[in-house]
Structure formats: C-alpha cells, structure tokens
ZADO-1210 file (C-alpha; in nm, 4 decimals, padded with zeros to 6 digits):
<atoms>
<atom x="09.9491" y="10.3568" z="10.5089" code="UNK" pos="1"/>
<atom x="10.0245" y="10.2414" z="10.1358" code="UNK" pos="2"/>
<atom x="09.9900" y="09.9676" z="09.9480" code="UNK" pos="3"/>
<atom x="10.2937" y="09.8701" z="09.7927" code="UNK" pos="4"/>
<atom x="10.4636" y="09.5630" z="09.6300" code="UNK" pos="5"/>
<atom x="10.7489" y="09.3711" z="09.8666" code="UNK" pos="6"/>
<atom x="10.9511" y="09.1879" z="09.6632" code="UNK" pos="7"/>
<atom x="11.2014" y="09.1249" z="09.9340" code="UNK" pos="8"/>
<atom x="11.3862" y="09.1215" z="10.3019" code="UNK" pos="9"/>
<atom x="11.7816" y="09.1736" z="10.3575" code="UNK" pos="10"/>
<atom x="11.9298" y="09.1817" z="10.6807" code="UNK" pos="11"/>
<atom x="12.2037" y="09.3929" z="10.8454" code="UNK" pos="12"/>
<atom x="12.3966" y="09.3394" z="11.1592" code="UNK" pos="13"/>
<atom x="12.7194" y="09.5091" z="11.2154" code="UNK" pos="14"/>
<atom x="12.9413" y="09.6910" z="11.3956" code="UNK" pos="15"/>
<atom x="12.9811" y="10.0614" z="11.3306" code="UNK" pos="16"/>
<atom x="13.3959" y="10.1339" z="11.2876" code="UNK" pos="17"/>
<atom x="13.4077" y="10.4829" z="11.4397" code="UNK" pos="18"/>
<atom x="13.1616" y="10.3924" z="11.7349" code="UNK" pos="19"/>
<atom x="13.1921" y="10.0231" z="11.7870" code="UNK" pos="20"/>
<atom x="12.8172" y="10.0116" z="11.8052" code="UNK" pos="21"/>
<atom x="12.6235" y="09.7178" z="11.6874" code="UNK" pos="22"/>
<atom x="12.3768" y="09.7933" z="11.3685" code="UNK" pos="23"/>
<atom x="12.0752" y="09.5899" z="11.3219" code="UNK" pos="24"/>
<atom x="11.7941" y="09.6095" z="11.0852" code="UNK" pos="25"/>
<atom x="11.6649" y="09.5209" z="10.7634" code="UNK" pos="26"/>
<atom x="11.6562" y="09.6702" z="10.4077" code="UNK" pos="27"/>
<atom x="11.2973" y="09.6510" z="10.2654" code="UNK" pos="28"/>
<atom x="11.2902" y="09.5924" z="09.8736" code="UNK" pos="29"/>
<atom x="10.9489" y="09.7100" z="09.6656" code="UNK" pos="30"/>
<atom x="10.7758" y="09.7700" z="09.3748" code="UNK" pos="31"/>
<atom x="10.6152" y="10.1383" z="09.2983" code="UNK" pos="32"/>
<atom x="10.3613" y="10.1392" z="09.0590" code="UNK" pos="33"/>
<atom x="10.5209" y="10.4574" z="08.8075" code="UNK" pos="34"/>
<atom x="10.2391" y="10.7101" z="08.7622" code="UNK" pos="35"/>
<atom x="10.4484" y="10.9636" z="08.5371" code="UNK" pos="36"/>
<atom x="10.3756" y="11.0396" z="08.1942" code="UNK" pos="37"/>
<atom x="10.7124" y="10.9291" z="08.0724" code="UNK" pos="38"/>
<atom x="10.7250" y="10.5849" z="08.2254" code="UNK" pos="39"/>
<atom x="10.5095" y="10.3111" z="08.2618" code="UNK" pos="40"/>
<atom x="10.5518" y="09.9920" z="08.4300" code="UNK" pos="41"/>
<atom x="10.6759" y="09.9619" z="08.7859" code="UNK" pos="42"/>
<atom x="10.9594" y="10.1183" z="08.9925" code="UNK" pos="43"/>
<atom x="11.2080" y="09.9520" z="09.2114" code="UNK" pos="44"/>
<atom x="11.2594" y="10.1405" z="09.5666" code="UNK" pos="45"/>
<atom x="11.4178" y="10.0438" z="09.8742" code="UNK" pos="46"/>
<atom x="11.4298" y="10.1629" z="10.2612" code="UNK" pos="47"/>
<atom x="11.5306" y="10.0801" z="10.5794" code="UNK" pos="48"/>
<atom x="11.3106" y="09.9233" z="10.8484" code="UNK" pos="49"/>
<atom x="11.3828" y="09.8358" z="11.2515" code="UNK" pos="50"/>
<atom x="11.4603" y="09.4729" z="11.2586" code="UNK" pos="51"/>
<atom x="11.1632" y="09.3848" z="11.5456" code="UNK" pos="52"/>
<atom x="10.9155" y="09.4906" z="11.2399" code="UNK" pos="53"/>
<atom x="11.0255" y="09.2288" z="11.0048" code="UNK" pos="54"/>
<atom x="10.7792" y="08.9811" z="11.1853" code="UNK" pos="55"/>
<atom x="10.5446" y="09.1628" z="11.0347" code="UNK" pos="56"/>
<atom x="10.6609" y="09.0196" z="10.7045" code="UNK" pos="57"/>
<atom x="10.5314" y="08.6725" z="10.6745" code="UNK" pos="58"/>
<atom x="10.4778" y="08.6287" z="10.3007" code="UNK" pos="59"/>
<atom x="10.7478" y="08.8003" z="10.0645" code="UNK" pos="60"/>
<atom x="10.6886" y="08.8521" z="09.7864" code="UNK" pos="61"/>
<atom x="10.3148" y="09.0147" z="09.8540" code="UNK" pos="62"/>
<atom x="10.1481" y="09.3246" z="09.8838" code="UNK" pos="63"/>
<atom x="10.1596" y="09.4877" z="10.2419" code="UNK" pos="64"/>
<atom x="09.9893" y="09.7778" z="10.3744" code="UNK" pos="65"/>
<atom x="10.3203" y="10.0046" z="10.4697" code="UNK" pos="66"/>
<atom x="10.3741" y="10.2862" z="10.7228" code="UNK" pos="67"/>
<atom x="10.6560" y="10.5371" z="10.5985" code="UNK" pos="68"/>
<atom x="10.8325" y="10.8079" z="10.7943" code="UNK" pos="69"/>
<atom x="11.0034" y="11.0939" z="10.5308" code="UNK" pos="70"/>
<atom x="11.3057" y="11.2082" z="10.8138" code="UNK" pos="71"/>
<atom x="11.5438" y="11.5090" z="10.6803" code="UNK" pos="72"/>
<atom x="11.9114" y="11.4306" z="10.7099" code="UNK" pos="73"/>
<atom x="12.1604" y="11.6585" z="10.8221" code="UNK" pos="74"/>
<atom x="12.2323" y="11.6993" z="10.4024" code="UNK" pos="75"/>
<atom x="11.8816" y="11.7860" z="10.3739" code="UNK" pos="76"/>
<atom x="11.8534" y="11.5080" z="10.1520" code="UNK" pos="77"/>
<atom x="11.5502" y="11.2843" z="10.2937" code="UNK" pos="78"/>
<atom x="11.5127" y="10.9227" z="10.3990" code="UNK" pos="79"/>
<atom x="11.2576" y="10.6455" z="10.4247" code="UNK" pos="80"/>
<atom x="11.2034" y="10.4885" z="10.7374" code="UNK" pos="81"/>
<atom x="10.9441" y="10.1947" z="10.7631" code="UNK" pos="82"/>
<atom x="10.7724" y="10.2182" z="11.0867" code="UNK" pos="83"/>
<atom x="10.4754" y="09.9921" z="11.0417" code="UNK" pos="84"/>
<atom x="10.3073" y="09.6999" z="10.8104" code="UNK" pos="85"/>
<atom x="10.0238" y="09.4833" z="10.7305" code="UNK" pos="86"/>
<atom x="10.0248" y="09.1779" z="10.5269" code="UNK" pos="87"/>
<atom x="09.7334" y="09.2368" z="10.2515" code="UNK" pos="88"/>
<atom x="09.7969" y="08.9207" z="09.9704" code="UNK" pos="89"/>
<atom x="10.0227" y="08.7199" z="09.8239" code="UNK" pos="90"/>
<atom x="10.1909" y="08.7077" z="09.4876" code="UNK" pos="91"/>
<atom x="10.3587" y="08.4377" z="09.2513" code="UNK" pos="92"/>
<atom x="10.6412" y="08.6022" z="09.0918" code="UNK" pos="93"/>
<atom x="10.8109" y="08.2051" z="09.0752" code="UNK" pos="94"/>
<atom x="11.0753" y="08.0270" z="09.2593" code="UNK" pos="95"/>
<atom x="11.3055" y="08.2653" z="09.4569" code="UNK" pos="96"/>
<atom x="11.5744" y="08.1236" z="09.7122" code="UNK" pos="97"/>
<atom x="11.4733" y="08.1596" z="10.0828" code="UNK" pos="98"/>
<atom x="11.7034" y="08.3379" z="10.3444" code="UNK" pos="99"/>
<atom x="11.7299" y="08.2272" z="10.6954" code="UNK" pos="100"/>
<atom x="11.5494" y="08.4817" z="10.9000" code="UNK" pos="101"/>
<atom x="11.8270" y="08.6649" z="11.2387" code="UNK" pos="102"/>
<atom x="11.6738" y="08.5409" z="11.5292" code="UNK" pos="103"/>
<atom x="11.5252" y="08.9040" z="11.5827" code="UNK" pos="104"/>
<atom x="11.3535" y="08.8700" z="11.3162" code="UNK" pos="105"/>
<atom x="11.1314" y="08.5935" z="11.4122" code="UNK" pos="106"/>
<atom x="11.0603" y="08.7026" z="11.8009" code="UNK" pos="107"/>
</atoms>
C-alpha cells in the first residue's frame, strides 16, 4: 500500500448502451506528491475503484493508505484499479460541498 492524498469521491451508475448492463463504481480523486526534477509541488491523479470499497472512505479529504492494481488494456495502455484502503488522517483543505453518498456506498 501507499500513502496518498484523497481529495475526493465521484460516483457512477449507468447503463452501458451497447450491453444494457448497469455500471457502478466510483472515481477516486488524489494528490501525488511530484518527485521529478522538473516539477515540484503536487500532482493531481485519478482512478477507478469498486463501489462496495468506498465505505472505506470515511473522511475525504485525508490521507489513506491505498491498494493499487496496474491492469494492461487491450491498447496496452495501463489502468489503475483501487482494490483496497485505510483511513490514516485527516486534512483541512476548507469548506468543500458534501455529496450524498449511493446507497452502496454506505452498506
């Protein structure tokens, strides 16, 4: 696992127009800490996540302990998959607005 920065939570639930299958999950938002020599500061990332781990998020924003899977897709290009997380601390970044949470998300 890695430490990293969530800054926020979006939600997805849809329904896929070539299958008719319903989508559900969640888009995780963070914060990478940039160790490069031309950059400093702090990199914004984002990846997908199963929408029964977003429990797991109970203070947002805040630092989390975070389990990633790198999958290859079919255009060899890879993607981020979180499998797995662990509340570490809070932080203040100030006021924010507050989404209602699917009802997945809080079972």
């Amino acid at each position: 696992m890695t430490n990293y920065l969530v800054v926020g939570v979006s939600f997805y639930d849809f329904k896929d127009e070539k299958t008719g299958k319903q989508i559900k999950g969640a888009t995780i938002h963070f914060l990478d800490k940039a160790e490069e020599t031309n950059f400093m500061g702090y990199r914004p990332g984002k990846f997908k996540a199963p929408i029964e781990i977003i429990k797991n998020f109970t203070n947002v924003p805040g630092y989390y302990d975070l389990d990633i899977k790198i999958k290859a897709m079919n255009d060899g290009k890879p993607t981020l998959t979180l499998t797995g997380a662990r509340y570490i601390t809070s932080v203040n970044l100030g006021p924010a607005t507050t989404a209602a949470r699917p009802a997945a998300a809080t079972q």
